[in-house]
C-alpha positions as a printed NumPy array, in Angstrom:
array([[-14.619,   6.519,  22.071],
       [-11.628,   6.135,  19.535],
       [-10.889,   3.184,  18.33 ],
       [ -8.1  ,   1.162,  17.649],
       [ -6.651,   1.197,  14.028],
       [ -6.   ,  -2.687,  13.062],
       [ -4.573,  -3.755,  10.067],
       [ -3.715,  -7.223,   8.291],
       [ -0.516,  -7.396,   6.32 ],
       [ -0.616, -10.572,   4.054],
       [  2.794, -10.873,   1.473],
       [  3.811, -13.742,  -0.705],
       [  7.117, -15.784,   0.699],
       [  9.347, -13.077,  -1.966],
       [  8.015, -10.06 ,  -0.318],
       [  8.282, -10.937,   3.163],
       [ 10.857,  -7.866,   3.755],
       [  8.139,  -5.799,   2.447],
       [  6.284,  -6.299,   5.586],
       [  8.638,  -4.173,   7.514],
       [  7.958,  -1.253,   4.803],
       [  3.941,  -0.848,   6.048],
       [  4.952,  -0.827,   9.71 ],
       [  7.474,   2.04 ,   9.229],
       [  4.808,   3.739,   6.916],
       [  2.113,   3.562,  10.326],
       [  4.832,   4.329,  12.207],
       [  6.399,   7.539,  10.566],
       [  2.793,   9.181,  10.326],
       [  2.387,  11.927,  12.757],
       [ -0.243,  11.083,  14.836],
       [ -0.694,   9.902,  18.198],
       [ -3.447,   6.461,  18.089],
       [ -3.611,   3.242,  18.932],
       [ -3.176,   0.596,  15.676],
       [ -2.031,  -3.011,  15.644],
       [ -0.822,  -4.836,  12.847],
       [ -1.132,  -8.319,  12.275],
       [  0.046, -10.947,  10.239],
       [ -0.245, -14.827,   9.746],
       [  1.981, -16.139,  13.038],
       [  5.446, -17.967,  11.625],
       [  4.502, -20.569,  13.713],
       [  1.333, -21.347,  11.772],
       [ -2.282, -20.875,  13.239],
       [ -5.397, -22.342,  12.778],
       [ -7.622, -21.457,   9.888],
       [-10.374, -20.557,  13.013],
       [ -7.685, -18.339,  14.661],
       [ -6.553, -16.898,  11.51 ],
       [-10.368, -16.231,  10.623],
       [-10.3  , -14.049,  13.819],
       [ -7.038, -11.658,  13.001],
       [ -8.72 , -10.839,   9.139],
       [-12.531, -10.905,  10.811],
       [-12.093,  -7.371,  12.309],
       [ -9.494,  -5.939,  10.187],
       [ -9.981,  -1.763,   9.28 ],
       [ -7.608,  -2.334,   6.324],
       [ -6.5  ,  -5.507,   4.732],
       [ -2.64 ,  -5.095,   2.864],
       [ -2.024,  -8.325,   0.169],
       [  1.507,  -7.707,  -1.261],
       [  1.913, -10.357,  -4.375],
       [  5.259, -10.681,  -5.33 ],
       [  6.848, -13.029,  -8.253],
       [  4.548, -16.36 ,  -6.901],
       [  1.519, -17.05 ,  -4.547],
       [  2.321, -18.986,  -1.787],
       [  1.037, -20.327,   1.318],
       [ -0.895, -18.411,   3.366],
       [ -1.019, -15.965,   0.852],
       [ -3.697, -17.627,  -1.054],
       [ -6.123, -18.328,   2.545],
       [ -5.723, -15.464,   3.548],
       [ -6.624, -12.811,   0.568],
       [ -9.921, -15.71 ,   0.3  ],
       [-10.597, -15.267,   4.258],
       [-10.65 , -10.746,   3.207],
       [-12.829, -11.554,   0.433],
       [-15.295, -13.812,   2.572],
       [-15.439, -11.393,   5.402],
       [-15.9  ,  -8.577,   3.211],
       [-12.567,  -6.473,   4.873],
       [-11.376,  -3.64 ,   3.218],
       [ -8.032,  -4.396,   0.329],
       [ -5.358,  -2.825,  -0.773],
       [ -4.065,  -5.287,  -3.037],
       [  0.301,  -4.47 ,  -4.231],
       [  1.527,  -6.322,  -6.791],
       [  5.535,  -5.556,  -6.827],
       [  6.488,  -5.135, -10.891],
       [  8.218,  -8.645, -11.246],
       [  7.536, -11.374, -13.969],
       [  4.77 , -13.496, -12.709],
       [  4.664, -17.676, -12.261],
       [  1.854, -19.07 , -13.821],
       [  0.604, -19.657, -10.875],
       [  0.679, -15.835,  -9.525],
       [ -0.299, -14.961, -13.325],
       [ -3.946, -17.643, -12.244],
       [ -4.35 , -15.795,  -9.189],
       [ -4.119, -12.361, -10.238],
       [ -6.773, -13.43 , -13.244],
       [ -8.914, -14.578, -10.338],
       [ -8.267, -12.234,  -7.874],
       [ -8.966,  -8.996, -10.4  ],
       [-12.261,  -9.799, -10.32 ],
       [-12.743, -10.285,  -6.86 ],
       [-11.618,  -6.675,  -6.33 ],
       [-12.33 ,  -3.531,  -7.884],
       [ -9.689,  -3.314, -10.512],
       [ -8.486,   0.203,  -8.789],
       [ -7.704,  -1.465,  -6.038],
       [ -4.511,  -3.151,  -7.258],
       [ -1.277,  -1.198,  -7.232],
       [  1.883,  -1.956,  -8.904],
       [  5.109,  -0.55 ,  -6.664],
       [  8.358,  -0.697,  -8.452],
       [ 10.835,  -0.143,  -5.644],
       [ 10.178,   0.219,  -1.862],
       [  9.769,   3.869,  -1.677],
       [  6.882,   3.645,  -3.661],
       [  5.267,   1.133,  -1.771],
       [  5.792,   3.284,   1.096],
       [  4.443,   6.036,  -0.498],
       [  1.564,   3.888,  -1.73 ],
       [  0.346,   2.755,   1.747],
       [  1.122,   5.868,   3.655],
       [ -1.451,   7.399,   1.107],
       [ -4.114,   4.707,   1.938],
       [ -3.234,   4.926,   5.844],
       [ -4.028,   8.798,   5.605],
       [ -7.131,   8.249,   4.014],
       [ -7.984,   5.431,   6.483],
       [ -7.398,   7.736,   9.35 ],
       [ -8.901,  10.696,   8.034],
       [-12.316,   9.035,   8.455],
       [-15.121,  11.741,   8.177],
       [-16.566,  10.116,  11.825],
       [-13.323,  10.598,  13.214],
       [-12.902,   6.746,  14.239],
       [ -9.804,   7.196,  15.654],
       [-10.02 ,  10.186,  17.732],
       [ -7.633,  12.553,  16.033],
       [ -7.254,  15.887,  17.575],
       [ -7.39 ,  18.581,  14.932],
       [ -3.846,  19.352,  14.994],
       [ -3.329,  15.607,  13.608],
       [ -5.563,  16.001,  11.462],
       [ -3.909,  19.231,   9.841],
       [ -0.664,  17.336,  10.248],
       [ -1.816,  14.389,   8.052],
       [ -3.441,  17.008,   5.758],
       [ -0.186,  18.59 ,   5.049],
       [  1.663,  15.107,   5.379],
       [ -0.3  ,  13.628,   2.51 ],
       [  0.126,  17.233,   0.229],
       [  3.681,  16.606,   0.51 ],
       [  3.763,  13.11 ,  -0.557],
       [  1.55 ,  14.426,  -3.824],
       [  3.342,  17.024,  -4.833],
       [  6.248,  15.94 ,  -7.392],
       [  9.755,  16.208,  -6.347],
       [ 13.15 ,  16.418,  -8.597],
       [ 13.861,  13.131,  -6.531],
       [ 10.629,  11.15 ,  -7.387],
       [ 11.62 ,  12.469, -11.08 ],
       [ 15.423,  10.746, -11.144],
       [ 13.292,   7.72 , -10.374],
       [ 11.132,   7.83 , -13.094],
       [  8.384,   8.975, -11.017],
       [  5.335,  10.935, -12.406],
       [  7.449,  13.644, -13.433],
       [ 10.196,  11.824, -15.206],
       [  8.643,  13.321, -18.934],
       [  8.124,  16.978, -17.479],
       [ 11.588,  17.85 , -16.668],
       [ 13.526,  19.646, -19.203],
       [ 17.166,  17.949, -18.893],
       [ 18.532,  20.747, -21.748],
       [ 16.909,  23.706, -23.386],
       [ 19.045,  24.734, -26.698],
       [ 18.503,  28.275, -27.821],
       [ 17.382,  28.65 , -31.599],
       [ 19.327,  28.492, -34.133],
       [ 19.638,  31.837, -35.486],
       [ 19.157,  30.255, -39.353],
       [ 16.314,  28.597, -38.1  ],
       [ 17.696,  25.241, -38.878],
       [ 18.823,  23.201, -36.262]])
């Protein structure tokens, strides 16, 4: 029987926005499934209810932006307890002290590979619709994906690897291959 693909989405207070950016990213894959994402209620929760969204989580997302901030903090200690799965995104932004202490701690607490610094929202797109392809690609099939989807993610997730001139005006991975101007020789051999 498939399952349902559930996700936790934790962000700092400054990246709140950024929340929006992982739902489009499960949303613009082209597949088919069930998947719920959840987050920390605005209304506040207990920490017992809250210990019930993370407890069964398939992927955990912690987005630290310029500060930690409450529930931030609980909530990447509640992944860590229950053993869930992290992604941890740390936008490129000068850090408090206090975000500079938990990142210290929280490096350790994760493998360091498992923190990923996004420097505009397309990349953090690009970031977790990576990890949400590898998620669903599951080698037991978790999710039920016919084979078509599966082909379709295949070529989905070739795309988003191979470099574009776009991704290069960015200063993506191929910024410092593109040749902006190739000058002929000079014919004295000076230049």
């Amino acid at each position: 029987m498939a399952e349902k693909l559930r996700i936790f989405v934790s962000a700092t207070a400054d990246l709140e926005a950024e929340r929006g950016i992982i739902a489009r990213a499960l949303a613009d894959l082209p597949l088919r499934v069930g998947a719920e994402i959840r987050r920390y209620p605005p209304t506040g929760v207990s920490y017992e209810t809250l210990f019930e969204l993370i407890s069964n989580v398939d992927r955990f997302y912690f987005l630290l932006g310029q500060d930690i901030t409450a529930p931030a903090g609980t909530e990447w200690d509640l992944a860590i307890e229950l053993e869930r799965p992290i992604l941890a995104l740390r936008a490129a932004r000068r850090l408090t002290p206090a975000a500079q202490q938990f990142l210290r701690l929280a490096f350790h607490q994760v493998t360091p590979t498992a923190w990923k610094i996004f420097q505009s929202d397309a990349e953090l797109a690009r970031i977790v619709t990576l990890d949400l392809i590898e998620v669903f690609l599951h080698p037991a099939n978790r999710y039920g994906l016919s084979v078509e989807e599966v082909v379709e993610l295949e070529q989905y997730r070739r795309r988003l690897l191979t470099p574009t001139a776009a991704t290069a005006a960015a200063g993506g991975p191929t910024a410092a291959a593109i040749i902006l101007e190739q000058r002929p020789p000079a014919e004295d051999g000076q230049e």
